[in-house]
Residue, then its C-alpha position, 0 to 999 in steps of 0.5 A: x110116149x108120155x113123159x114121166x118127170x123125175x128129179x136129178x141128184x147132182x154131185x159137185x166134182x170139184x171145190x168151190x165156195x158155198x153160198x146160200x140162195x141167189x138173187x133171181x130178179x134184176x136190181x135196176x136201182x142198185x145197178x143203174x137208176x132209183x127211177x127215171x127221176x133220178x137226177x144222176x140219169x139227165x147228168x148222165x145223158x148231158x155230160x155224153x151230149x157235152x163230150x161229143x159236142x166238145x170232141x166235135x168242135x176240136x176236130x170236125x173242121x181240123x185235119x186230124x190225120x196229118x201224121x200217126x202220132x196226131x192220128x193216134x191221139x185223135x182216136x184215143x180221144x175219139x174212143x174214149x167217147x165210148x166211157x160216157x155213160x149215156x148208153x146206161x141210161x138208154x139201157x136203163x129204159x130198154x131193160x125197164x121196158x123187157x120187164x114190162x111191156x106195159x111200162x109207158x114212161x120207159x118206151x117214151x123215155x127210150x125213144x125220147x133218148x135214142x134221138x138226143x143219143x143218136x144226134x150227139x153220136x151224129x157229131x162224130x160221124x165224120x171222123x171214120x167217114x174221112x178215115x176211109x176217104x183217106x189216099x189208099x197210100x196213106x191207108x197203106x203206110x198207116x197200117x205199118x206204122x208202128x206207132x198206129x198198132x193199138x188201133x190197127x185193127x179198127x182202121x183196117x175195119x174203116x177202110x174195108x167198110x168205106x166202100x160202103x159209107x155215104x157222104x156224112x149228110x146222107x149218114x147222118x140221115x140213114x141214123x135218123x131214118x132208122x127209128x121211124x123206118x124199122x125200130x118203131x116197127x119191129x118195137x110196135x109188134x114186140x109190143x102187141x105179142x108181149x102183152x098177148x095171153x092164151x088161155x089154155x085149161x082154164x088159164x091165162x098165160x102169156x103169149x111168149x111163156x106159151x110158146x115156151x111150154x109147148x115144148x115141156x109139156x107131156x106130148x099128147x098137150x103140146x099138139x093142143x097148145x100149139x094150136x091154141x098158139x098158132x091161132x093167136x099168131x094167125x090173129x096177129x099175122x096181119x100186123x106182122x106182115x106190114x112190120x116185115x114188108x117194111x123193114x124189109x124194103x127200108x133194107x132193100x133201100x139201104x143195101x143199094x145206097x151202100x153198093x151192098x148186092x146180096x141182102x146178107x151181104x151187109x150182115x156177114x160184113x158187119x159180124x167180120x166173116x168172108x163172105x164166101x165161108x159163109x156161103x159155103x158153110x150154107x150151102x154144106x149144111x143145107x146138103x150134108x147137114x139136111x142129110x143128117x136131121x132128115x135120117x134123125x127125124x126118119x129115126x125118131x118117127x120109128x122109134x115113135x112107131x108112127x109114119x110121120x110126125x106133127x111139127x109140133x112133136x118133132x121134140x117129143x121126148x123118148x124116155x125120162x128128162x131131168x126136172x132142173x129147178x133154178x137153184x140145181x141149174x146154178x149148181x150145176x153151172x157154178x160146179x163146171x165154170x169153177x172146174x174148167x177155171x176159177x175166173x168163171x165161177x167167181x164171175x157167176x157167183x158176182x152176177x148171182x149175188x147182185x141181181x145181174x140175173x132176171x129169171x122167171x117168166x111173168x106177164x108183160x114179160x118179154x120172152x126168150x133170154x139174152x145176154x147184155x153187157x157194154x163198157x160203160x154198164x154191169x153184164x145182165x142175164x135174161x132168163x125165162x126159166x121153166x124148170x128143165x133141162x132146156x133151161x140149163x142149156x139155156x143159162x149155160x148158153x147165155x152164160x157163155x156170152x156173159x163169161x166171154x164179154x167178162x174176160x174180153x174186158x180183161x183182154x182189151x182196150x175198150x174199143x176192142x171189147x166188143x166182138x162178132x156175133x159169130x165169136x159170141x155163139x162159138x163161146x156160148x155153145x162151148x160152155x154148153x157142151x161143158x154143161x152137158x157133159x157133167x148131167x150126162x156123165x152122172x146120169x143113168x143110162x135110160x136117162x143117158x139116152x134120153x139126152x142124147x137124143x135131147x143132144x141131138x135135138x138140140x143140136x138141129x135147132x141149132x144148126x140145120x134149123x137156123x140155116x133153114x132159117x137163113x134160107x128163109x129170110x133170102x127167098x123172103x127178102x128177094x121175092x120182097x125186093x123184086x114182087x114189091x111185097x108178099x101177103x101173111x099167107x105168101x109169108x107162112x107158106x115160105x116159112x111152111x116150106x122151110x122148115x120142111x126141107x130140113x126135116x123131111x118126109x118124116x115130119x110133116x108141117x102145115x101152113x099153120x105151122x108156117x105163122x111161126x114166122x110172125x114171132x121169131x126175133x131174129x128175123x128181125x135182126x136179118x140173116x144173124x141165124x147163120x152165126x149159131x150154125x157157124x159158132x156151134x160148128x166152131x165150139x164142137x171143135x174146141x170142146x173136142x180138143x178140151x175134152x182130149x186135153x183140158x189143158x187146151x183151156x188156157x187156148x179157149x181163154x185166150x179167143x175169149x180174151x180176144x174180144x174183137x182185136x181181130x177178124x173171125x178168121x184170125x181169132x180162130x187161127x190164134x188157138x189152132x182151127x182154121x176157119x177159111x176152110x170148108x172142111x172145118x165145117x164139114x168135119x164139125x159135122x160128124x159129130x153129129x152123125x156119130x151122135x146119130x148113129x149111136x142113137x139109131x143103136x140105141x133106139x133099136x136095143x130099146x125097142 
């Protein structure tokens, strides 16, 4: 079916300011430096290398801990560490350098700066080192003390991670090796794919705005595209290949110096999940939650009156999808975040009038889109905006992030602001539920079938996809640590046979689909794909009970403002939803099923 573009009219249901026009291109100047000569940024990175000498010097060779009073000062001086602003002037050239793949003084700088940075960092790696050394009776009586209780949660985090800690040498060895080891890699093939173009009609497009238009262009073009995409990455293959293999064994190497015996065993700890909820909430969806987009793509590939579908068409559209140009998205979101609570529209507005925001595509440009905020900087937006509805999720999504990282910094000492991955996708994809409800209520119903069916579609890559993704990278780290290393081609047919095994007989993926590996992000990060199943299982929770009762907000506000003052589990158990059992996932799930047996409905009364 082609698809047939048309415009959206949107009516605000609630009051909020007006404003005229957004700033869509980030201010750098205004918000970090003039430049990279700018005298305040070398100020800057030597006043950090100077407070983690001087903090160094005061407590390396003393025993800090003796008692909780002198414990409790030792890490307030010790957390304050982290309001030096040497981390704004590496994010400075980290954010230079996504906007312009091909700006050489940013990547020296950023390189140049990560090794002073991590060489001060190293000064203090002592402390939590000899925290988690401590007699498990002084850890015991530590955690009771009244007078620890503001920093209760991060020596509970330091004694369950000692286990895994190295002697400090050896730490500050494992810092060191890390850029040569896996960021030099994984920055080089960034490189390489951000300054790449296609050339398709006649045009030059980047290679990530391509991968992007494949899938908001009408259906019979994407199939065209896409191979004009895949053969380009199929090119790059090989660079990607030595990258994986790698990063791959630099992680193997890492996990049996640290006693870590699964490759994501490191990851889920890091993000402050069970390890057996995890694996649970895997082994669920790839069974009951495979079910489910296997009888989806079963549907879709009928309603298209075809037997199977291509890889590339499993997102075709079934009818009419809303154009949503930047400034309508805006007021979209503007309209649900000053709805759901004022602090949030105020918040987005600010981010709106500053140039917090970067949104167009352009070439050298990086892809994709992210969040970024820290203690010490301003929270940045990235967008790649291409004017549908998918980029409204998007900024609604990245938003989320953005909206949970403000109101952790009004709930939190400094050193509780951050929070797990696993939080930051449940809060992302609550405000994405909101989002959706408000097109969704004012939409026709020709259109309303078309964004449930986009709902659905959406909610796959979310779920199902990102956990055959996890399964992908745990078959690739295991034939890599045990074969010593696996080709491009052992490579695309893994994640060939991945993808199919969410999607079924009804779509059908070639090997040349399989070379999508070679551009995929995440897999860079290692196994961080289970935190969108996990926190979009967890939203849909929220959002229902939101939906039931909007007083439930002030619930939803509340884990917001949790930031990372406790584990994931905690912070969920704190507004009502219980996140050690499996059948919280399970039960999240049949929110999906109903969403596709509506659409089998709905598909049948069309036809």
């Amino acid at each position: 079916m082609s698809r047939k573009k048309v415009t959206f009219s949107y009516t605000p249901t609630g009051i909020r300011p007006t404003r005229t026009g957004s700033r869509t291109e980030w201010d750098l100047a205004a918000l970090f430096y003039k430049s990279e000569r700018d005298p305040q940024l070398e100020r800057d990175v030597t006043a950090t290398e100077t407070g983690y000498q001087a903090f160094a010097k005061k407590y390396a060779t003393k025993d800090f801990a003796g008692s909780a009073k002198q414990l409790f000062n030792t890490l307030k001086e010790y957390h304050d560490l982290a309001l030096l602003p040497g981390e704004k002037a590496l994010l400075y050239f980290h954010y230079r350098h996504t906007l312009n793949a091909s700006d050489h003084v940013a990547e020296q700088r950023l390189t140049l700066l990560s090794d002073r940075l991590t060489k001060a960092g190293n000064l203090v790696l002592f402390l939590p080192l000899r925290l988690g050394k401590l007699p498990k009776a002084t850890q015991s009586a530590y955690l009771k003390d009244p007078v620890l209780v503001p920093y209760r949660y991060y020596l509970q985090r330091i004694f369950l991670e000692a286990k895994h800690t190295l002697l400090e040498a050896e730490e500050k060895i494992m810092n060191l090796k890390s850029l040569p080891a896996r960021s030099l890699w994984v920055a080089g093939t960034d490189k390489i794919l951000n300054r790449k173009t296609v050339t398709y009609k006649g045009k030059q497009l980047p290679l990530n705005e391509a991968i992007e238009k494949t899938s908001s262009l009408p259906p019979p073009e994407r199939p065209k595209l896409w191979a004009i995409v895949t053969t380009e990455l199929k090119h790059w293959a090989e660079v990607a290949e030595n990258e994986i293999n790698a990063i791959v064994l630099d992680k193997k190497i890492n996990d049996e110096l640290r006693g870590y015996h699964k490759p994501y065993e490191a990851k889920v700890q890091s993000y402050e999940n069970e390890l057996t909820g995890v694996e649970a909430l895997v082994a669920a969806i790839s069974k009951e939650g495979f079910a489910l987009s296997k009888k989806f793509y079963t549907l879709k590939a009928a309603y298209h009156g075809v037997p199977t579908l291509d890889y590339i068409q499993r997102m075709d559209p079934i009818g009419e999808e809303p154009v949503i140009p930047f400034s309508q998205a805006v007021e979209i979101c503007r309209d649900v975040f000053y709805g759901t609570k004022n602090e949030y529209g105020e918040f987005f507005d600010g981010l709106l009038d500053k140039g917090q925001i970067d949104v167009y595509p352009k070439p050298n440009r990086a892809g994709g889109a992210f969040m970024s905020s820290s203690v010490t900087t301003p929270t940045l937006v990235f967008l790649n905006q291409v004017d549908q509805f998918k980029s409204l999720e998007t900024l609604a999504h990245e938003m989320g992030h953005a909206i949970h990282s403000a109101r952790s910094k009004v709930g939190q000492p400094h050193w509780y602001q951050d929070y797990s991955t696993t939080t930051a996708e449940t809060a992302s994809t609550f405000f994405e539920h909101l989002v959706f409800d408000a097109v969704y209520k004012q939409s026709d119903t020709a259109t309303k079938r078309t964004l449930l069916h986009d709902r659905i579609t959406r909610d796959i890559a979310t779920v199902q996809r990102q956990i055959a993704f996890f399964n992908f990278e745990l078959e690739l780290h295991t034939r890599i640590r045990t074969e010593g290393s696996l080709t491009k081609e052992a490579m695309a047919g893994l994640m060939q046979k991945h993808l199919g095994s969410y999607m079924g007989g009804a779509v059908n993926v070639t090997e040349d689909d399989g070379y999508s590996f070679v551009y995929v992000g995440h897999f860079r990060s290692m196994f961080y794909v289970y935190t969108y199943a996990y926190g979009h299982l967890m939203s849909t929770l929220m959002h229902q009970r939101y939906v039931e009762d909007n007083r439930y907000i002030e619930k939803v506000d509340s884990f917001l403002k949790a930031g990372g003052s406790d584990t994931v589990e905690n912070i969920f158990k704190s507004i009502g939803v219980n996140a050690h059992k499996i059948d919280t996932f399970t039960t999240a799930l049949g929110s999906l099923k109903a969403d596709i047996s509506e659409f089998g409905r709905l598909a049948k009364a069309a036809k």
